[in-house]
N, C-alpha and C positions, 0 to 999 in steps of 0.2 A: 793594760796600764791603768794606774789609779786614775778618775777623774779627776781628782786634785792636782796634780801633776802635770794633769792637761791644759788646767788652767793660770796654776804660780807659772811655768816654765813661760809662756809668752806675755807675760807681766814682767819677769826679769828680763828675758830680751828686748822689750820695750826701752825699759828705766838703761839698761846696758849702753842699748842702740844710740840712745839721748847723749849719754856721756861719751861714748865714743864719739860720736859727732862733734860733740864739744872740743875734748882734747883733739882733735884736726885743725879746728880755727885759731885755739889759743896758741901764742907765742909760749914758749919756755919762761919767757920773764915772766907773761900777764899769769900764766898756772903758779909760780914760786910765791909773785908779792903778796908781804900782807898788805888787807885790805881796812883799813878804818872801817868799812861800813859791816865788814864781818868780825868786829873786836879782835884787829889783828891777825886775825886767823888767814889762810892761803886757800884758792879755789882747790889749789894740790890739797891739802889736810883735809879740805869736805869730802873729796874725790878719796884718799885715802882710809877716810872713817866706814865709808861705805864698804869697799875694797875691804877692808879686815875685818870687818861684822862677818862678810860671807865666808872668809879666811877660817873664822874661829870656829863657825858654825860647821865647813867641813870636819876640822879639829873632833871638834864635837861626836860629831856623826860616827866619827873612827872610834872615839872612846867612851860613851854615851855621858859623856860631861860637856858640858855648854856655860862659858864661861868668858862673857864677848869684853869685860876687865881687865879680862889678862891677855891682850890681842898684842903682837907685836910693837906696830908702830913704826912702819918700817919708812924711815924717813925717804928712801927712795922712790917711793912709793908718790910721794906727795912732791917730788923733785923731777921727777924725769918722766914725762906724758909716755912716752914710748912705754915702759913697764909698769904703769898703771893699764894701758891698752892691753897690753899682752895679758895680765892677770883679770882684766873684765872678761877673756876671750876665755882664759880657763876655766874660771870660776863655772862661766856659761857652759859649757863643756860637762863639767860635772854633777849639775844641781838636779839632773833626771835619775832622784835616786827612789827606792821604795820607803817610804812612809818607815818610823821604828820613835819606840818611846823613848825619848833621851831626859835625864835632868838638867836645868837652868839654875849656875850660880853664882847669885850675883849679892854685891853687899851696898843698900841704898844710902848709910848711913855716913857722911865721909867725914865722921869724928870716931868711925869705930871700925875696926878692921872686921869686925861680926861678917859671916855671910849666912843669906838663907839659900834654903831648895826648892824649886817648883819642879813638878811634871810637868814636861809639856812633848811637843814630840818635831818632827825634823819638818814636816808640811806648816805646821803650827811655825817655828819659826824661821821657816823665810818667808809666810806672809809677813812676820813683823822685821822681818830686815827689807821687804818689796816699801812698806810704811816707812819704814825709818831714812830709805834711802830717799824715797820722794820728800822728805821733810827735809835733809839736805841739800835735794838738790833745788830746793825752794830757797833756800841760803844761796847756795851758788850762783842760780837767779838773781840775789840782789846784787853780789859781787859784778857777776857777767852785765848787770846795766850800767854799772860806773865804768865800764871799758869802750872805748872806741871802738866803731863799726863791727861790731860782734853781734850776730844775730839766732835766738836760738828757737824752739820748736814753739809753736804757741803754748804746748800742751807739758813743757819743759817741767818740772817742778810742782805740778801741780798733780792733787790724787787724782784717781780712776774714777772713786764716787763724783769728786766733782763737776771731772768731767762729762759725766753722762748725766749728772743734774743740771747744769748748764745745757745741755744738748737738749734737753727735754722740755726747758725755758726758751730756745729759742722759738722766734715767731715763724 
């Protein structure tokens, strides 16, 4: 098996592990509301953005087009903890796959329907959805402190670099 592989797969079970913990404590209301302090947005739609980045990326993997724009959106997803659980447990289930070159397309412009292409390949991006998901769940973090007696990992939200920069800082 790649070393690579060896190492994204218990990064996603990590980042996984966090949120699942999570949707255990939250109530079904506290996961739905929006939150003012996340510009209306719902701890469900962070939890969902993540959920269908990995979604797309399978997608992807099947058709070597990667194209995380055009992602569903599955409002259930962001409504019902149960089936946001179930789809972290799949997800997890299938991301031990071999390395392969895929194209990324994606369009920056949102005055222009223009898209570009990048090479990039399937290792490459779930490091950047392992990123992008901790960036969310650094959002969720602020949501989950305007909630009552909710408590979450110390290490909830925050990168892996920092983490072991801070570990390295202590006295």
């Amino acid at each position: 098996m790649n070393q690579q592989i060896l190492h994204l797969k218990p990064a996603i079970t990590n980042v996984f592990g966090q949120l699942e913990s999570l949707l255990q404590k939250l109530t079904d209301e506290q996961y739905c509301r929006p939150s003012h302090v996340l510009f209306s947005a719902s701890i469900g739609q962070h939890v969902r953005h993540i959920i269908e980045l990995f979604i797309e990326l399978e997608k992807g993997y099947q058709s070597g087009l990667v194209n995380y724009e055009k992602r569903k959106r599955d409002y259930r997803i962001e409504t019902e903890r149960t089936i946001a659980a179930g789809l972290l447990s799949d997800i997890l289930n299938t991301v031990e796959k071999t390395d392969k070159s895929l194209r990324l397309e994606a369009g920056f412009d949102n005055n222009s329907n223009d898209v570009i292409y990048f090479e990039t390949n399937y290792y490459r991006e779930l490091a950047y959805n392992i990123e992008h998901s901790t960036h969310h769940m650094a959002l969720i973090r602020v949501g989950v402190n305007n909630l009552p007696a909710i408590s979450l990992d110390d290490n909830f939200g925050i990168a892996s670099a920092t983490i072991k920069y801070r570990q390295a800082c202590a006295p």
